[in-house]
C-alpha positions in Angstrom: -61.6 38.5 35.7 -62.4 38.9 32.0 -63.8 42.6 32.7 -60.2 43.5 34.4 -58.2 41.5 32.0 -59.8 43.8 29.0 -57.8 46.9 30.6 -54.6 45.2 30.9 -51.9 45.4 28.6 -49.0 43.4 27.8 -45.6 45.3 28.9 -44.6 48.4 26.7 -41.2 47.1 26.8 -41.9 44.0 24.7 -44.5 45.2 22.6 -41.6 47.7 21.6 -38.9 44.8 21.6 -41.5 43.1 18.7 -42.1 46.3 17.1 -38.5 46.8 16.4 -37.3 43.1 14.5 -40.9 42.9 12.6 -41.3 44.4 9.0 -43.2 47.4 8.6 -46.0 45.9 6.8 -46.5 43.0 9.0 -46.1 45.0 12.2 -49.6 45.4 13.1 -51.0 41.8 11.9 -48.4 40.4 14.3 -48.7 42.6 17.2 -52.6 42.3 16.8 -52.4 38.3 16.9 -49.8 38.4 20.4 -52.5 40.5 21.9 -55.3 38.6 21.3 -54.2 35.6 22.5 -52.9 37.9 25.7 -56.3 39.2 26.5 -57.4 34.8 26.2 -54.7 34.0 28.8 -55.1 37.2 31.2 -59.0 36.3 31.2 -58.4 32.7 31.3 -55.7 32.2 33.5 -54.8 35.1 35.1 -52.2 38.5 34.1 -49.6 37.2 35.6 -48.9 34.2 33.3 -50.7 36.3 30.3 -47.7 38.5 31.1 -45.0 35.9 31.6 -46.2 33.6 28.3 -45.9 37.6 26.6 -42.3 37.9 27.7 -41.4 34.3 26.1 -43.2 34.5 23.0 -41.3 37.9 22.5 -38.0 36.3 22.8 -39.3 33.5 20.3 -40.6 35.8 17.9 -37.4 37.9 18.1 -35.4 35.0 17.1 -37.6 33.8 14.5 -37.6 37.1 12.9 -34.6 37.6 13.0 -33.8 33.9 11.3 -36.3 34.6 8.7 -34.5 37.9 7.7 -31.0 36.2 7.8 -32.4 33.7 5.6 -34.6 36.0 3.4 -31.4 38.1 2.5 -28.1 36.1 3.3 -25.8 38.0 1.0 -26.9 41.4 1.8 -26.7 40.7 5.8 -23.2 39.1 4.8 -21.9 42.1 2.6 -23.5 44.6 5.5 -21.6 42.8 8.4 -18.2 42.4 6.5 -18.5 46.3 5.6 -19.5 47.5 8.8 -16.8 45.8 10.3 -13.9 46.7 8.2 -15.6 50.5 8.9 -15.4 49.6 12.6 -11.6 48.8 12.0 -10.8 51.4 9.8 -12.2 54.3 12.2 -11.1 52.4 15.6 -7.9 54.7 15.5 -9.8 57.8 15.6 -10.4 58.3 19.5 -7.2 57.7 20.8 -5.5 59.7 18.5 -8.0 63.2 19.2 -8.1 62.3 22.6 -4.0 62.1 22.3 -3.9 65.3 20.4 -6.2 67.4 22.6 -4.1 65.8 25.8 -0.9 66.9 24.5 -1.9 70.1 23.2 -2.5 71.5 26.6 0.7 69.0 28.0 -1.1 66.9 30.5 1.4 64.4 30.8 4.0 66.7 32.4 1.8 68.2 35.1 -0.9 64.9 35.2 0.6 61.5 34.1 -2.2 60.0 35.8 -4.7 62.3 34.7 -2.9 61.7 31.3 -3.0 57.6 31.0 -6.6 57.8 32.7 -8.1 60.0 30.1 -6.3 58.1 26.9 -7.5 54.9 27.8 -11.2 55.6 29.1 -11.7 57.8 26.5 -10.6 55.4 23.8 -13.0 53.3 24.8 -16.0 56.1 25.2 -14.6 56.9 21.5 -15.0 53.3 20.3 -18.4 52.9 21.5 -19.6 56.3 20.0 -17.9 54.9 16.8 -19.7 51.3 17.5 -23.3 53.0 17.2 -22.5 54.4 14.7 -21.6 51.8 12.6 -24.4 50.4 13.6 -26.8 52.6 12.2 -25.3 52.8 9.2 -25.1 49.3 9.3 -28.7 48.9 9.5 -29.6 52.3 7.3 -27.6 50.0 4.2 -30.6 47.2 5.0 -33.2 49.1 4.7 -36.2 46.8 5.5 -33.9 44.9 7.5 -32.3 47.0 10.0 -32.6 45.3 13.2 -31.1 42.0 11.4 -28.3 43.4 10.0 -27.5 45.1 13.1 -27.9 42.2 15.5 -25.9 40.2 13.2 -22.9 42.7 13.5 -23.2 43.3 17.1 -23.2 39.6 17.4 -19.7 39.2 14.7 -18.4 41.6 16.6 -18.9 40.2 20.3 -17.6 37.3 18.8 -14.5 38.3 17.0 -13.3 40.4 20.4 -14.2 37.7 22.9 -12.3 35.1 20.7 -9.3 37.7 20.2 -9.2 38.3 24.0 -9.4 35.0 25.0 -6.8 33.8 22.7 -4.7 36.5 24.0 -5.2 35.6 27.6 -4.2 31.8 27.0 -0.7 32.8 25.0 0.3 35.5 27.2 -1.1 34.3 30.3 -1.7 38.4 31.2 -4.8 38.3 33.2 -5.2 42.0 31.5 -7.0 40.8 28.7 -10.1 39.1 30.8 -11.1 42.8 31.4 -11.4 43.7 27.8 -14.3 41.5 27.5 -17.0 43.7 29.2 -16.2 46.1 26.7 -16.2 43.7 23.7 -20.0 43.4 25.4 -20.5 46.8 25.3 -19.7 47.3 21.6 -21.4 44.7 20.7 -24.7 46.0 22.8 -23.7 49.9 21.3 -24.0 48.3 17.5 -27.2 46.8 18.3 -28.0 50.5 19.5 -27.3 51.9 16.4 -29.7 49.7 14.7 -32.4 50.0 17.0 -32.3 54.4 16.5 -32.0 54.0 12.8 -35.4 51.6 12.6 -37.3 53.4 15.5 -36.5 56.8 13.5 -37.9 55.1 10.3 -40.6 54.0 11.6 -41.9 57.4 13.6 -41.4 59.0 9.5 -43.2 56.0 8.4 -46.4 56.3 11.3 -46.0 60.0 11.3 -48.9 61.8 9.3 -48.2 63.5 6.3 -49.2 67.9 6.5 -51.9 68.6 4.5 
């Protein structure tokens, strides 16, 4: 078993998941140390739970490092959060009013109403997750060092804010209509995260990348 458990490796997926929310410097120490005590496990008690104990200590040290970077940089994470989502708001109106434009440019509502309210309401919400990644990135580009934090942290404000808006919505107005914002508010919130996780995995292929000589 310890010959075969030498060739295995833990899953790509979470070694990429740790990757992501662990500083550049301390990348490899960390990585190095969940592997080693990996290759213990798969040789002492089997792949399988080397594999599953991989899984939950990736979760851990996700949430760890992201604590440690809220609490390493509290203000900046703050001021990052409050301007992405004010961007967020400020550039919400943008979809709905090119989709609108392009719509009744060519007329659509007077040959396809359908077609017409279909279009303006899906693609607002296509548009407003496009706009969500990118805030996202740019959220974490402005904390530099700390993308995936800041990121997270927005994606998370952001989940939040709609869910709570929806909800409260739903329990004044009694419209059902609102529930079925909330898979969106999800997806937004998932989309921000997104933008965090390009902006970091683009850093770090300049950062691994070798220099021409």
């Amino acid at each position: 078993m310890t010959s075969q458990a030498g060739f295995v490796q833990p899953s790509r997926f979470a070694v990429w998941l740790v990757s992501l929310f662990t500083p550049a410097e301390e990348t490899e120490s960390i990585l190095g140390d969940l592997l080693e005590e990996f290759s213990h496990l798969a040789s002492k008690s089997g792949i399988a739970f080397a594999r599953s104990w991989y899984s939950r200590q990736t979760v851990k040290t996700i949430a760890h490092l992201t604590g440690a970077g809220l609490r390493a940089a509290p203000w900046l994470i703050a001021a990052v959060v409050a301007g992405g989502f004010l961007l967020n708001w400020f550039l919400s109106g943008l979809p709905v009013q090119a989709i609108g434009a392009v719509l009744d440019r060519y007329r659509v509502y007077e040959h396809h109403p359908d077609a017409y309210i279909f279009w303006l309401k899906n693609g607002m919400l296509i548009g407003l997750v496009v706009i969500a990644t990118l805030v996202g990135g740019i959220a974490a580009t402005a904390a530099k060092g700390r993308e995936m934090t800041a990121a997270v942290a927005l994606g998370v404000f952001r989940g939040a804010f709609g869910a709570a808006g929806s909800l409260m919505n739903f329990a004044s107005t009694g419209d059902d209509g609102f529930l079925w914002t909330l898979p969106w508010v999800f997806a937004f919130s998932v989309a921000t995260i997104g933008g965090g996780v390009i902006v970091r995995t683009l850093r770090s292929t300049a950062t691994t990348r070798p220099s021409a000589t």
